[in-house]
N, C-alpha and C positions, 0 to 999 in steps of 0.2 A: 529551623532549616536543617537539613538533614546531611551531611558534608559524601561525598561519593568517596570510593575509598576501593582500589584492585591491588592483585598483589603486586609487590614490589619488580616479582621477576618476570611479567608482564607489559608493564608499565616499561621498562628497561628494554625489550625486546621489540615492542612497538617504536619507541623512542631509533633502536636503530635500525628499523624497517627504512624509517620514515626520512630518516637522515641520507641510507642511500640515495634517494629521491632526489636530492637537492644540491644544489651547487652551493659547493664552501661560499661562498658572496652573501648566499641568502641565510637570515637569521631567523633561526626557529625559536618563536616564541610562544610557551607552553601556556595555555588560555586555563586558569585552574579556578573558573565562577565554579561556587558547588562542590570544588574539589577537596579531599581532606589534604592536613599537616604532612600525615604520614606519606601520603601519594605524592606530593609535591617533594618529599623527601627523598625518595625513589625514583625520581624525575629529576634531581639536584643530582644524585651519585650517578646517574644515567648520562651525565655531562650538563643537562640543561642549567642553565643561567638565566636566561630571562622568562618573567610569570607577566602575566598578564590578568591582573583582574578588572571588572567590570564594574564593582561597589564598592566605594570609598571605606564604608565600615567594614566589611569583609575583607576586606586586604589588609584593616588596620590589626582585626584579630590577628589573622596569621603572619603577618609580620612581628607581631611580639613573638611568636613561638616559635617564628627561624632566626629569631637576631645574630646567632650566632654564624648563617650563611651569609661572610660579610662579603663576597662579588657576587650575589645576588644583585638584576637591574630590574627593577619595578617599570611595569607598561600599564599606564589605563587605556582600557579599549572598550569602555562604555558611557553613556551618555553622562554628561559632566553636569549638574547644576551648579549654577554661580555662588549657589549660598555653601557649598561645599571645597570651593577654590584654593582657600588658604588651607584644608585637610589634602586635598591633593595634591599640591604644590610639595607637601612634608614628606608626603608618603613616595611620590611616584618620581623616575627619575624623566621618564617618557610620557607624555601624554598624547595619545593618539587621534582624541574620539573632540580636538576644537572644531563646534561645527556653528559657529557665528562669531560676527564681529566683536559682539557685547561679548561673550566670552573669552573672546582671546585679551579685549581690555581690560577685563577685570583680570585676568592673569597675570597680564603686565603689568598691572598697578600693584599687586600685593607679592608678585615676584621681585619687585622693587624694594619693599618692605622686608622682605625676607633673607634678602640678599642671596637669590636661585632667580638658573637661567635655564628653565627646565627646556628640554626638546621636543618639539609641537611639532603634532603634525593638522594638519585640513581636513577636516570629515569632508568628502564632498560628494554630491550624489546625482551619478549621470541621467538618471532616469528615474522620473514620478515614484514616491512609492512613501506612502502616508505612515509607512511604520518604521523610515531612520530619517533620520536629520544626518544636516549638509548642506552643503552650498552649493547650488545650482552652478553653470559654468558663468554664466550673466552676471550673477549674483557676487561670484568669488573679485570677478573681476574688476567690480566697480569696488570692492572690498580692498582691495591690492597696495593700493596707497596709503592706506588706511593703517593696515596688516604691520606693513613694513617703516609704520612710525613706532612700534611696540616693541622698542628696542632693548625689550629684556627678556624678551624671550628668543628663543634661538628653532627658526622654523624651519624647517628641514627636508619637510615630507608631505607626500595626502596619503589620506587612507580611505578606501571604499569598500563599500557592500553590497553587492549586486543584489536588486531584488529579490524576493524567493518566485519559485515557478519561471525562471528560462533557463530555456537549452543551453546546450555546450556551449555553442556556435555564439547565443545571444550574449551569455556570462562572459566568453573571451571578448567579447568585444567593445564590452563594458572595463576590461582592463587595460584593454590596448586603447582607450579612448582616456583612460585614466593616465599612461606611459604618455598621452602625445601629447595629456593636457599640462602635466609635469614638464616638459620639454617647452611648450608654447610658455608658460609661467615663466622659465627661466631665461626669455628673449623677452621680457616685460623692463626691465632696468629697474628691479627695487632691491637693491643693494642686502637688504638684511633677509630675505626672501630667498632661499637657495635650494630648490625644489632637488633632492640625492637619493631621498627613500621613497620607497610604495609599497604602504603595508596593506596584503589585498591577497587576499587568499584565505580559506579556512578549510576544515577538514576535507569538504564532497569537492572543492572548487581549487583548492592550492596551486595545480599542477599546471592550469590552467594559466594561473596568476603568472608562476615563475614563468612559466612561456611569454609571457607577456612583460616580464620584465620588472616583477616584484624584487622587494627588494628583502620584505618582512615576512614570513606568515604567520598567521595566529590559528593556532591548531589546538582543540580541546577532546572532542570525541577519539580522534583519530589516535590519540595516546592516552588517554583514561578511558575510553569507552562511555557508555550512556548513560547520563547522566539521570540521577532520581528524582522524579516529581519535586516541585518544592512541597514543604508542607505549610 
């Protein structure tokens, strides 16, 4: 794989493009799948704090080679397999992308063992779309009771992806239906359950999200620019 890599004084200038944009509340979090060291380096001196990757292995490489960036906070924001739980749990301080029950248990269980109370949030996913995982609103709900016996983890948040292919119009309202199902969750009485964050936004869509009442974004193109083919 081939790591993307801009200059430095680039990277830093996007970074504070991008930042005017945003209400201090909201936490920009730098998506660095494909990213090189050095780029992430130049996005750490540029203020950024938290990286977001997507693959367990990948994160684990460049994390050996920033140990020295010790308030660095690790986010995963891609699809989680079970058999990878106990590497995630080590690595990530955030995990974004729990989008089933069976995963959030196994979390709990070897978060128990490991003695970490990582911060979870809900993939969930308002509308059909065969290429993310989530939990329907149905689904999450009968899930709820369930959720909030997994009292080692510390759930905090959802996070969504609006389909690819809608409008403006269609995408805000996939967020503002995410903000009210956030709100609806937190009139459910499951004590461990405390719905505060909405990570929902990426590069073409952010602006959208914080209108709506993100609370996260995960931004990659829009501060490293386009990324290269895998090989």
């Amino acid at each position: 794989m081939t790591l993307f890599s801009q200059p430095g004084s680039t990277i830093s200038k996007r970074i504070s493009e991008i930042r005017q944009t945003l209400p201090a509340s909201v936490r920009l979090i730098a998506v660095t799948k494909q990213v090189s060291v050095d780029a992430m380096r130049a996005a750490y001196n540029a203020g950024i704090r938290d990286f977001g990757e997507s693959r367990v292995q990948e994160a684990d490489a460049k994390q050996k080679q920033l140990q020295d960036l010790t308030d660095v906070t690790w986010h995963l924001i891609g699809h989680l397999q079970t058999n990878k739980v106990q590497k995630a749990l080590e690595q990530f301080q955030w995990i974004h992308s729990v989008d089933s029950l069976k995963l959030a248990q196994r979390l709990n269980q070897l978060a128990e063992l490991l003695s970490r109370k990582p911060q979870i949030l809900l993939q969930v996913k308002l509308l059909p779309d065969p290429n993310k995982y989530g939990w329907s609103i149905s689904d999450l709900f009968n899930d709820l009771p369930a959720l909030n016996k997994c009292e080692h983890l510390d759930i905090v948040g959802l996070m969504t992806i609006p389909p690819l292919g809608l409008n403006h119009q269609e995408t805000a309202t996939v967020f503002q239906q995410t903000r009210e199902l956030a709100d609806n969750i937190n009139r459910q009485n499951q004590p461990r359950i405390q719905i505060r964050e909405l990570s929902m936004g990426m590069s073409d869509d952010y602006l959208l999200a914080v209108q709506a009442g993100a609370t996260m974004v995960r931004l990659g193109r829009a501060l490293f620019g386009a990324r290269m083919p895998q090989e």
